[in-house]
N, C-alpha and C positions, 0 to 999 in steps of 0.2 A: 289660192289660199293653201291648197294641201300641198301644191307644190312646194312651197317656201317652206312650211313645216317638215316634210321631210328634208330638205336642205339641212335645214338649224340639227336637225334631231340628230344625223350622224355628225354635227359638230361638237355637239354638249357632250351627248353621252359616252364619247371616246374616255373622256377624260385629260384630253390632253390638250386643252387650254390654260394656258398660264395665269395666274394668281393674277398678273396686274391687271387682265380682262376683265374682273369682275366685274366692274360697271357693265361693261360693253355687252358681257353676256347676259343680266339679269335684265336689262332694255329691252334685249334682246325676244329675250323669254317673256315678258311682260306685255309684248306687243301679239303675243300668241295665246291670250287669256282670254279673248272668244272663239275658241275652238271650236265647232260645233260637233268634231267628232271624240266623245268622252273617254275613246279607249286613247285615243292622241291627247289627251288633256292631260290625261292622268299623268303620262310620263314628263308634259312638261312641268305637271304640280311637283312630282317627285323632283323633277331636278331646282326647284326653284327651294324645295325644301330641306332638300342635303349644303346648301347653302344657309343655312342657318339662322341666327339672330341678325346679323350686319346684313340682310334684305331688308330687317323691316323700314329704316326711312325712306327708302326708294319704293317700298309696296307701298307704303304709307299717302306720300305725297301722288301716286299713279291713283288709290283708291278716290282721293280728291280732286281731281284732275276727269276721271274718266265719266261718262255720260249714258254708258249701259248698265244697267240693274247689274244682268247677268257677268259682267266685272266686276263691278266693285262687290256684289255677294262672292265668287270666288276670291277675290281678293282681301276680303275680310274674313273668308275661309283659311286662307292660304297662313295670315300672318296670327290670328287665335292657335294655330295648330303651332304654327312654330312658336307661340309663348310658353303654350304649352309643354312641349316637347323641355323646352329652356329649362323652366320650372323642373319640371320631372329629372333632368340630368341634375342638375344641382342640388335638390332635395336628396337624392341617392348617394351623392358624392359626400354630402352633409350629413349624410344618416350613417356610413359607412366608416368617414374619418372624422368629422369637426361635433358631434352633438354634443359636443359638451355647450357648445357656443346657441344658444335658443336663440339669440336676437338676428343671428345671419337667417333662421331657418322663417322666424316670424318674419321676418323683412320678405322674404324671398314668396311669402303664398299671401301677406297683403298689397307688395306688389303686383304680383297677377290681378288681385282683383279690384287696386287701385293703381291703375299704369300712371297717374299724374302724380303721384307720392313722389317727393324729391326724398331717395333715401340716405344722402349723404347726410340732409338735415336732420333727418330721423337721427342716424347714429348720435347727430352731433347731441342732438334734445335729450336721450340714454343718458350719454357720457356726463352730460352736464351731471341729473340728476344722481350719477354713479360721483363725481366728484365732489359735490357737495355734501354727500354721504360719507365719504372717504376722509374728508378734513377732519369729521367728527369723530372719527374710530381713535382708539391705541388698543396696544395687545395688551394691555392691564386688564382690561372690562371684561368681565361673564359674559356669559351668551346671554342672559337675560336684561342686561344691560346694552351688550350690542345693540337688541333687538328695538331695548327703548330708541335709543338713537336713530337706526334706522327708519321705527315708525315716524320719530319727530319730522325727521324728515322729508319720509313720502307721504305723511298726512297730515302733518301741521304746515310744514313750510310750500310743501307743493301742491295741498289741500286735493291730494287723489280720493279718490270718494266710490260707492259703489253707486251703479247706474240702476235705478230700481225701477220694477214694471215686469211682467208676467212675457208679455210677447217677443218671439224671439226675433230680432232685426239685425243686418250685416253692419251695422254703425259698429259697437263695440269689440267686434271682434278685428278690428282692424288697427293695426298699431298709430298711425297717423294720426286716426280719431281719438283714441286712450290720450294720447299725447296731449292733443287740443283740448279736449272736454274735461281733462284731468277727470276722465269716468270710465269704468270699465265693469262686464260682470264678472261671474265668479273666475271665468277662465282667465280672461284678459287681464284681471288683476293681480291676478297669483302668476302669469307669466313673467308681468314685467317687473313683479317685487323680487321674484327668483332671478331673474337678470340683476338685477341691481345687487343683491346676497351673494351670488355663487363670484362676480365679481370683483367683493370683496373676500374671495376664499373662503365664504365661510359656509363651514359643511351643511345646509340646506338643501332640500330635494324635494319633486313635489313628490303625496299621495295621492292615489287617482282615485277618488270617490267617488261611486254617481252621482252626478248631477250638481257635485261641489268637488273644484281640487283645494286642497291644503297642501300645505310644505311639513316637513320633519324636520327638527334641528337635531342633527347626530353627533354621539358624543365624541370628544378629541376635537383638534384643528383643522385636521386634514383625514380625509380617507385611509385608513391604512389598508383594507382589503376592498376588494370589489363590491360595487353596490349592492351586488343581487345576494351578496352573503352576510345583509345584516340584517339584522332581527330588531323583535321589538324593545327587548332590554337593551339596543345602543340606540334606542331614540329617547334624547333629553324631554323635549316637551312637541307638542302640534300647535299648528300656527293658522288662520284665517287674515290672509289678505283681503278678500271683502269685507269681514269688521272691523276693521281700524287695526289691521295686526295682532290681536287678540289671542292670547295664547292660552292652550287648553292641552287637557289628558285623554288617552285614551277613552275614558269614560264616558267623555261627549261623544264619540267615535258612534261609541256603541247603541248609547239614547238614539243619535242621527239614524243610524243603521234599522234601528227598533222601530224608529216613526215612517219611515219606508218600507216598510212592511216584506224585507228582501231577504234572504238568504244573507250571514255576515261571510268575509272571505278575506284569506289572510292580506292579500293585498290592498285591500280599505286600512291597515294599518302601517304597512311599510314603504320606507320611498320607493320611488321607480325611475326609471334614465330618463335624459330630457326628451328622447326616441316619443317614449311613449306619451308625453305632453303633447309635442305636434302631432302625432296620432290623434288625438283624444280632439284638440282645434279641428283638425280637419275630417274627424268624424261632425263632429258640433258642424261643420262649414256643410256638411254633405245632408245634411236632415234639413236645415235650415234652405237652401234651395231646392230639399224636396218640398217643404211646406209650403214654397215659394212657387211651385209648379215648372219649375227650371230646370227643364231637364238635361239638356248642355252642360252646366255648371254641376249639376249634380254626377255626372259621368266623370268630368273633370277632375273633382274633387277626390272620386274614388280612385281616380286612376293613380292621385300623387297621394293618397294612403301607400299603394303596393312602392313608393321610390322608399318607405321609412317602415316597412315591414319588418 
């Protein structure tokens, strides 16, 4: 056994096996996952992991296949880490160029934590509701008018509704589910109302308020300066996606703030980038598997906070 291990080992690690070996080398390495010597394992985990996402149907179909505990636990070590890893490279690449875009970044952390989600249909279930919204628009309408239209839409015709109950559970915050249950809480329904507004161009943003996000409708069409340089006299009105679109002032803001008995802070009243929305999901995702006693998921979680830092 350790003979053939070190054979392979100065084959891999050269690096200079050709792209079209893949298969050949990942069998390879696969057949050396009862190592019994951990400092020799390691390096063949590392190499199986710099190999990337296109391992996992071959680890996949090996963890089904194989008939040692002690495999298929490495194995299902092996191919979590490199989801992980996935996630994390992607979230950062999305954090650093694309946030304007939430639905690539929601797709991307309810994927990890529902691998069986077909996300091409996710998009397509968006789009829909983004199209049937869109028929309804013209640039005639106010923004208080837009917003009518909009609500008709996401809560009369597609009957989105708030998920009510005190206990926090992973159902709702996952986009698949919202979708099916036409049910969301505060988070998940202010996500995907703001997918469906920004859109349609139009200048809405969320607020991050404890414990509840709302959106800002900003005054103009378009952004004319950067977000972080608007105030609260260029916010038109506040908006609640968990009550039926409900549109409110400042004023409610403050009662909210007053009955949580918190400190108030400028940012309970001004928008913020969609950065800080998936921040704010995967803080919610990171308490909720601690309450969950899950502590795997809960490191996880922290770790793709630092990709959107």
């Amino acid at each position: 056994m350790f003979g053939k291990t070190v054979i392979l080992d100065t084959a891999f690690y050269t690096g200079s096996m050709p792209e079209k070996n893949f298969t050949k080398e990942l069998t390879a390495l696969m057949q050396l996952l009862d190592e019994p010597d951990e400092q020799i394992y390691a390096a063949i985990r590392s190499r199986i992991l710099a190999k990337g996402i296109d391992t996992l149907p071959m680890l996949e179909e090996e963890g089904n296949n194989v008939r040692s505990s002690k495999e298929k636990t490495r194995i299902e070590e092996i191919m979590h880490t490199i989801r992980i890893e996935n996630v994390f490279i992607k979230l950062k690449f999305w954090a650093e160029h694309k946030s304007h875009d939430l639905l690539e970044a929601w797709i991307l952390i309810s994927g990890f934590l529902s691998p069986e989600e077909d996300n091409e249909q996710l998009k397509t279930l968006v789009n829909k509701v983004y199209r049937d919204t869109w028929v309804e628009m013209n640039n005639e309408l106010t923004a208080l008018e837009k917003i009518r239209v909009i609500n008709h839409v996401f809560y009369n015709v597609y009957q989105f509704d708030a998920l009510q109950g005190d206990k926090p559970v992973l159902t709702p915050y996952l986009l698949g589910n919202v979708l099916r249950m036409h049910k969301g809480n505060p988070l998940s329904m202010a996500l995907l109302y703001l997918i469906i507004v920004q859109r349609l161009n139009i200048p809405m943003f969320g607020v991050n308020l404890p414990k509840h996000l709302i959106l800002a409708y900003l005054n103009g069409n378009r952004l004319s300066k950067p977000l972080t340089d608007y105030r609260e006299e260029d916010i038109l009105f506040y908006l609640n996606p968990f009550n039926k679109g409900a549109v409110f002032r400042k004023s409610e803001i403050e009662l909210y703030v007053k009955q949580l008995h918190i400190e108030t802070q400028e940012s309970f009243y001004l928008p913020c980038e969609n950065k800080v929305l998936i921040r704010q999901l995967l803080q919610e995702l990171t308490m909720l598997h601690r309450k969950n006693h899950n502590l795997i998921m809960t490191d996880t979680m922290q770790y793709f906070l630092k990709a959107v830092s």
